[in-house]
TIKE-825301 format. One record per residue (C-alpha): z, y, x. Coordinates in pm, whole numbers, padded with zeros to 5 digits, always signed. Layout:
% residues N
ZYX...
This chain:
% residues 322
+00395-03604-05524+00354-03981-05566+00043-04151-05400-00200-04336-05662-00026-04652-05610+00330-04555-05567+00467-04653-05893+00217-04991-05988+00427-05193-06134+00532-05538-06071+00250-05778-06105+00410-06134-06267+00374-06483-06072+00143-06686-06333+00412-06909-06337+00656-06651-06440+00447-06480-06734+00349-06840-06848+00708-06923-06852+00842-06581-07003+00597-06618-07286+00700-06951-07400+01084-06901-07370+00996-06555-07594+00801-06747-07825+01042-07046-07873+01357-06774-07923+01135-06600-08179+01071-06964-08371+01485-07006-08375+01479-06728-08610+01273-06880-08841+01139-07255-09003+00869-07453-09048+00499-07288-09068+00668-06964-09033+00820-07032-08724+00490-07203-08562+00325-06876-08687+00604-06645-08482+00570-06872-08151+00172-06861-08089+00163-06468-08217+00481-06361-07952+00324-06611-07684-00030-06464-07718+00115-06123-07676+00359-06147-07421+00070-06283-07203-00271-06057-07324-00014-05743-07306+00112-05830-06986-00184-05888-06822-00377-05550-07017-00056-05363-06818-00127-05478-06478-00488-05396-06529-00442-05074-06675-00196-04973-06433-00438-04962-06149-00579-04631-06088-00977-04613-06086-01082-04612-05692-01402-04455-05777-01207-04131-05911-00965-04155-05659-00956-03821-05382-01183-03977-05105-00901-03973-04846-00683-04230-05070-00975-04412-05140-01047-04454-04777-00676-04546-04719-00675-04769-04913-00961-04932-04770-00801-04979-04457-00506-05194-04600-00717-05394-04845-01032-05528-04962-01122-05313-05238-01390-05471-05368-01125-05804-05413-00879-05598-05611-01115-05484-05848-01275-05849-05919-00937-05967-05958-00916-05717-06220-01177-05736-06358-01054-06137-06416-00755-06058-06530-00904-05824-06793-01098-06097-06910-00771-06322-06943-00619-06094-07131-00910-06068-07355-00879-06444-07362-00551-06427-07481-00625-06199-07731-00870-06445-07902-00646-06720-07809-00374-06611-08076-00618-06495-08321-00807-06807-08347-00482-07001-08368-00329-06770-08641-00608-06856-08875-00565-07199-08832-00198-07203-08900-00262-07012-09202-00455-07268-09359-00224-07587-09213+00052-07738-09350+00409-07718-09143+00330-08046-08928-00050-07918-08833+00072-07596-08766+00264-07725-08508+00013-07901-08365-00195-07591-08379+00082-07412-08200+00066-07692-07920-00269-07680-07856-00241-07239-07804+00050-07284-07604-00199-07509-07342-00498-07298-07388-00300-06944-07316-00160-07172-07017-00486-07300-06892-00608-06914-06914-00278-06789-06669-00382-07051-06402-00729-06946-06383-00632-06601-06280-00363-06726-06088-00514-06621-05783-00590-06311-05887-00295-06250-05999-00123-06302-05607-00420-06116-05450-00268-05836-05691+00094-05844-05573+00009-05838-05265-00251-05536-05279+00033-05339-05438+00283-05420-05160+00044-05333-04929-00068-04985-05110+00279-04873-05193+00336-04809-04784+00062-04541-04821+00151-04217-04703+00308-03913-04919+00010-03664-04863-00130-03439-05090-00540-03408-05068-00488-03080-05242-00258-02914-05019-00355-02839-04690-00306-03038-04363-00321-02975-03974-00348-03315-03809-00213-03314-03416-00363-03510-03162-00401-03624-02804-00281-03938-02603+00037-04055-02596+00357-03883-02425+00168-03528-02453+00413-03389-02713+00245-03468-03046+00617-03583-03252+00763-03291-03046+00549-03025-03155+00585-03179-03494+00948-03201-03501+00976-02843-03347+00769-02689-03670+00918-02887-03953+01308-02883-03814+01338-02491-03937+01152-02625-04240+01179-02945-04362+01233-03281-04261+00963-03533-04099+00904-03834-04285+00738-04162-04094+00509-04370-04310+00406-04676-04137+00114-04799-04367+00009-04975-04073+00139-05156-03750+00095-04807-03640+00139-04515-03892+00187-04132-03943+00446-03920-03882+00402-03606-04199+00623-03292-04181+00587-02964-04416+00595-02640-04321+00570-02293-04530+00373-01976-04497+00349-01735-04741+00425-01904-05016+00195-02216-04928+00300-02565-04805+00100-02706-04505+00113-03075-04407+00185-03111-04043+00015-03488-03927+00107-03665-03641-00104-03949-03587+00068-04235-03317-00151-04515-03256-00471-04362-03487-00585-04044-03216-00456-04124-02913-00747-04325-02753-01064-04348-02755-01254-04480-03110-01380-04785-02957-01058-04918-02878-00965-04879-03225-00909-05197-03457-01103-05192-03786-00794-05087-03970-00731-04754-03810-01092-04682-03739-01083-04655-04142-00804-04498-04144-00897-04238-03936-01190-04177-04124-00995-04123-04432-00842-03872-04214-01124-03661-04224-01129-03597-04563-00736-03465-04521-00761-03247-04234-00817-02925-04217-00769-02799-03882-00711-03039-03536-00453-02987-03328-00569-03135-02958-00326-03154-02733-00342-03182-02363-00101-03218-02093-00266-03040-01761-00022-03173-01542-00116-03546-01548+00278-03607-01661+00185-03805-01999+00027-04062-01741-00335-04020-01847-00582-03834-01633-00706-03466-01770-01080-03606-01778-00995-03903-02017-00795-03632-02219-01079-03381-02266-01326-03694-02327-01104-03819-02598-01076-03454-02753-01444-03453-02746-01463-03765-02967-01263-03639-03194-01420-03334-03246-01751-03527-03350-01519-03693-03545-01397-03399-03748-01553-03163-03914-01300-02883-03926-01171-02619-03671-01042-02802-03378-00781-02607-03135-00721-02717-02769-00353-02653-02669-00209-02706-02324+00137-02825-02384+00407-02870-02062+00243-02522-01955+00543-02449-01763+00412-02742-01534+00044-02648-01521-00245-02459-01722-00500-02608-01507-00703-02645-01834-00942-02449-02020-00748-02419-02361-00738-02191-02676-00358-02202-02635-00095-02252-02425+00283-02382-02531+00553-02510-02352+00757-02728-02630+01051-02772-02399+01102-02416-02310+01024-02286-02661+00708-02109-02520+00437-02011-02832+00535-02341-02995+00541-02100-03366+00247-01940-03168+00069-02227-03206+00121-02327-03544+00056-01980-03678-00265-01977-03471-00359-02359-03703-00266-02193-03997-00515-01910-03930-00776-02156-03880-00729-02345-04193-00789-02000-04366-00642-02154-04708-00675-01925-04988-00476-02073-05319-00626-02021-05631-00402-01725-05778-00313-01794-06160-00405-01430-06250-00676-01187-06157-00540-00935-05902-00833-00716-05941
């Protein structure tokens, strides 16, 4: 499915809607003369710009009714509370607009051909004067959306098993190793860091598999404020937590700073969190609620049956069976 902000569209340089409104306008006057043509110029110029700016407010979604895990994305790319008073101005151009061409229609009405032009002059610079002052706003916009539109593909409503553990313990090779038979891995980075999201199916449900490179794979006080966010937006996602170790001290990171980052992230997390041993054909010097050995193929679908189970999702069935 699309994320909320997959398919905002373009948001128009003042410059650019200022410019496309007045070269629509004048085309429109060609057609006709005198007042009538004045008339056709400030009504196409006033709507060009109050509908163009109406669309790129409208085409926001409402953060407040967003699924908290977007919501909290999106919080870690942008400044929330900027996009929505830069909509909120831009609504009230719009609005400006709006008047702008109405006021100057009456006038016209009741002017002759030379002070309807005059008229016309005078709406042209005040539905100008109104595109500056949201001009701003209007780049704080375009850049939110470029920013947004790198958002993962994740679906709140489906659910979602979120692997983690430090670096070089086999997080991307577990996740490859459960999605190959199924589907394809897609990378998403929404940040200098990102996510990793593969799909698997059981019994007739679709399960998000979340790897989570440079978000869970240290401690939370080395996190930046980005991914500290993002992480918590995480929370809302996940289901069930994947930890994984590596007993034999091979992914270069001691088994005590591995079980104390595990920790944190099970304070973290408010779901089931598994412990699984990965490189077990090395060592199982760990206290673990599974063992797997991703290179020799050992209880890797073990594993993610054993997450699924924990997850426990129950779809809502379109029928009583009863």
């Amino acid at each position: 499915m699309p994320t909320a902000f997959e398919d905002l569209p373009t948001t128009p340089e003042a410059d650019e809607l200022v410019d496309a409104a007045f070269s629509r306008a004048a085309r429109a006057g060609r057609a006709k003369t005198g007042w009538d043509a004045q008339e056709s110029m400030v009504r196409t110029a006033g709507n060009v710009v109050s509908d163009n700016l109406e669309n790129v407010v409208t085409a926001w979604p409402d953060f407040d009714a967003l699924d908290p895990f977007y919501s909290e994305l999106a919080a870690a790319l942008v400044d929330v509370d900027a996009v929505r008073q830069s909509l909120s101005s831009v609504g009230w151009a719009a609005g400006q607009a709006d008047d702008i061409r109405s006021e100057y229609l009456g006038k016209i009405n009741d002017a002759d051909a030379d002070l309807a032009r005059k008229h016309r002059k005078q709406a042209f610079a005040r539905l100008s004067d109104v595109v500056d002052e949201v001009a701003d706003d209007l780049a704080l916009l375009a850049e939110a959306r470029e920013d947004l539109r790198t958002l993962p593909d994740l679906d709140p409503d489906e659910p979602a098993i979120v692997v983690a553990g430090y670096p070089n313990v086999g997080k991307s090779s577990f996740v490859n190793a459960v999605t190959r038979a199924h589907n394809e891995t897609a990378s998403y980075p929404f940040t200098t860091t990102g996510l990793a999201v593969g799909h698997v199916e059981h019994r007739h449900v679709r399960y998000q598999i979340v790897d989570t490179p440079g978000l869970l794979d240290r401690p939370p006080e080395e996190r930046n404020e980005v991914e500290s966010q993002a992480v918590s937006a995480l929370t809302h996602l996940a289901d069930c937590v994947l930890f994984l170790v590596d007993a034999s001290g091979a992914c270069g990171y001691p088994l005590d700073l591995q079980s104390s980052l595990r920790d944190a992230v099970a304070a973290e997390f408010d779901v089931p969190l598994l412990t699984v041993c990965n490189k077990a054909d090395r060592s199982r010097d760990v206290e673990a609620d599974h063992y797997m050995s991703i290179t020799e193929d050992d209880d890797v679908e073990g594993v993610l049956q054993a997450a699924i189970e924990a997850v426990g999702y129950e779809p809502d069935l379109p029928f009583d069976e009863g």
